[in-house]
C-alpha positions in Angstrom: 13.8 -0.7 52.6 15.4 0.8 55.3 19.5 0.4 56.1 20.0 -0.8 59.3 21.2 1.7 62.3 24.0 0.2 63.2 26.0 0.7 59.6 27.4 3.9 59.1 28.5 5.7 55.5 31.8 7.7 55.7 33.7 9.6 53.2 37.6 8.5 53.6 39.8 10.8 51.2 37.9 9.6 48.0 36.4 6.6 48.9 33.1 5.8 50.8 33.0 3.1 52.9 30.5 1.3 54.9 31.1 0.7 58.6 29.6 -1.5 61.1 28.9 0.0 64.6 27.8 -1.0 68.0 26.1 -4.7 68.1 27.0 -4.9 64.3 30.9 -4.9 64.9 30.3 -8.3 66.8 27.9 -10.0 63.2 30.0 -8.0 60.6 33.4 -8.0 60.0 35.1 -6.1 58.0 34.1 -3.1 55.5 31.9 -2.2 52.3 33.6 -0.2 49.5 31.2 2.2 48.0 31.6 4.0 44.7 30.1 7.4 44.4 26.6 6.2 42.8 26.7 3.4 45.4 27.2 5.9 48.1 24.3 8.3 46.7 21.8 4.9 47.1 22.7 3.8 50.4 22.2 7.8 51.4 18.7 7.5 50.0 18.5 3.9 52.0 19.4 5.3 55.6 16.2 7.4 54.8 13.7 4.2 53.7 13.8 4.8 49.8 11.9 2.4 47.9 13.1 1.2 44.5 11.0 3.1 42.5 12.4 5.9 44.4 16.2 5.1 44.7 15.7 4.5 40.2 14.6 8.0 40.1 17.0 9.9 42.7 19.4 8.2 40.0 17.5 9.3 37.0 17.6 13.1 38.6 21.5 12.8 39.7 23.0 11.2 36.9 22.9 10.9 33.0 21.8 7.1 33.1 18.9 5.1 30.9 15.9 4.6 33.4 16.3 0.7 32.3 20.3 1.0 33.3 19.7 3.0 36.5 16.9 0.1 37.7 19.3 -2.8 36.8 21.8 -1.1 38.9 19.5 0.1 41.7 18.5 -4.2 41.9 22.0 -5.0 41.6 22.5 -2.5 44.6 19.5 -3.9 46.5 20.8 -7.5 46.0 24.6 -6.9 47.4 22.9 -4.9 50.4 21.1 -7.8 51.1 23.6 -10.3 50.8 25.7 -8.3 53.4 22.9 -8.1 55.7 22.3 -4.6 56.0 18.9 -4.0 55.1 15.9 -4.5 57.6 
């Protein structure tokens, strides 16, 4: 899974935020709110992270049960897909 290019992450005071850029201003309004752990994934998806692998960047980055970081991780998956930002 691999975010799409024209979706950019940026740090705003203490907030991450997802912003649309380019063709994607015209399909996607508005902006994504990312939490720190959320931020961390969609990091890992701008570089084509599988599951497995976005469970254990988690697992290595945070004190988290591999069964809590995996529902999270699908949990993250399924919002990035319902947003339409993953190709």
């Amino acid at each position: 899974m691999k975010i799409k290019e024209n979706f950019l992450l940026r740090k705003i005071s203490d907030s991450y935020v997802v912003v649309p850029v380019g063709d994607a201003v015209v399909d996607f309004s508005g902006l994504i709110n990312l939490n720190e752990s959320g931020a961390f994934l969609f990091e890992k998806l701008q570089k084509g992270a599988t599951e497995d692998e976005l469970v254990q960047a988690l697992l290595g980055e945070y004190d988290v049960a591999e069964d809590v970081a995996r529902a999270d991780v699908q949990k993250f998956i399924k919002k990035a897909q319902d947003a339409d930002v993953l190709r």
